[in-house]
N, C-alpha and C positions, 0 to 999 in steps of 0.2 A: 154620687148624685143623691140628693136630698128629694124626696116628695115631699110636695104640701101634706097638710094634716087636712080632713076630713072630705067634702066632697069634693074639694080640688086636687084633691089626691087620688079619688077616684076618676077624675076625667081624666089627670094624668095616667094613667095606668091603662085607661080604654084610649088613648093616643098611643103608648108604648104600641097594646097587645096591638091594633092595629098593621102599626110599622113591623111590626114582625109577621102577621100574615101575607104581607107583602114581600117582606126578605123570604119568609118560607116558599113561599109560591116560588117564586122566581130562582134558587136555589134548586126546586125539585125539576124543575122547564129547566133550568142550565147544565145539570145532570144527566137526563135524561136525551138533551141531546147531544150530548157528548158519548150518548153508549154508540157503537156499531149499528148503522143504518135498519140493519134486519131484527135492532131487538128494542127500539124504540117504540115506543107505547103513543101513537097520533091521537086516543084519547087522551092520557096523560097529559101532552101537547098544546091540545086543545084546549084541557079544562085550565092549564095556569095560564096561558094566553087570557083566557076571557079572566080569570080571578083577579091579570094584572091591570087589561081596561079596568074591570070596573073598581079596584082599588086607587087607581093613581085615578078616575074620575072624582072618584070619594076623597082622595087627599087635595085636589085641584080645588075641593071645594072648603077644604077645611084647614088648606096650609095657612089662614090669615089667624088661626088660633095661639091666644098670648101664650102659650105652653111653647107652643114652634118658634116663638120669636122671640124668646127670654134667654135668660143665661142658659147655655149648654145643657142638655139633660140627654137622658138614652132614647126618649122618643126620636128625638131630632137625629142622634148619631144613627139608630136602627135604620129610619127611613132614608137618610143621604147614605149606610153603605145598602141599601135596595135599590136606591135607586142607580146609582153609581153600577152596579152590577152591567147596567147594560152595555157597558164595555168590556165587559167577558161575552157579552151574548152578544152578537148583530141582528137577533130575531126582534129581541127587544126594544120596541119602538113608543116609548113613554111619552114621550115629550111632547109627539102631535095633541094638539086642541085640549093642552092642561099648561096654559103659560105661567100661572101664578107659581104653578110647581114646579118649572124649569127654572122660572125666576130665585124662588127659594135654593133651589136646588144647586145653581149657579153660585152665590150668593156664599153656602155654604162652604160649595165646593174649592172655594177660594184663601179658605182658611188653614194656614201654613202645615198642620198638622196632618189633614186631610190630603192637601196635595201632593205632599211629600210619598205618601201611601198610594195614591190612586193609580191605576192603571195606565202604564204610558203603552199609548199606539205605536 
């Protein structure tokens, strides 16, 4: 993947880092409750719950950016495999009251490479 050169290459790069605190997040919450009931950390729990509201509100409101709807980049693959996560997790509940980002998400998620990989129920 190619970035633009100079401050579109920084916005790109603040979309990446983005999509990644959001794959981080949701990564340490899909871990953590997968440990043994008695060694689970409910702050731990708590704090990526809330990181994930308020990042998929924050993506809700910025997934109409031309970066996310251009040719393929790693912003866009980071964020469809976070978000995608939430079929390892059933805690994980993204989708209510963020439809531009389910729509995206949807959208993405359709693309042969992607489906092929994704998690079957």
């Amino acid at each position: 993947f190619t970035l633009p050169a100079g401050e579109a290459g920084w916005e790109a790069r603040r979309l990446e880092a983005l999509a990644r605190s959001l794959l981080d997040g949701l990564a340490v919450w899909s871990r953590e409750r997968s440990r043994p009931d008695l060694e689970r950390s409910p702050t731990t729990i708590k704090h990526e719950r809330a990181r994930c509201e308020r990042m998929t509100a924050l993506w809700d409101a910025t997934i109409s950016h031309a970066w996310m709807n251009g040719p393929l980049n790693v912003a866009q693959l980071t964020l469809a495999c976070a978000l995608g996560m939430a079929a390892r997790n059933p805690d994980i509940h993204w989708r209510e009251g963020h439809d531009k980002l389910a729509a995206w998400f949807d959208a993405f998620a359709r693309r042969p490479s992607f489906a092929a990989t994704a998690v079957k129920s």
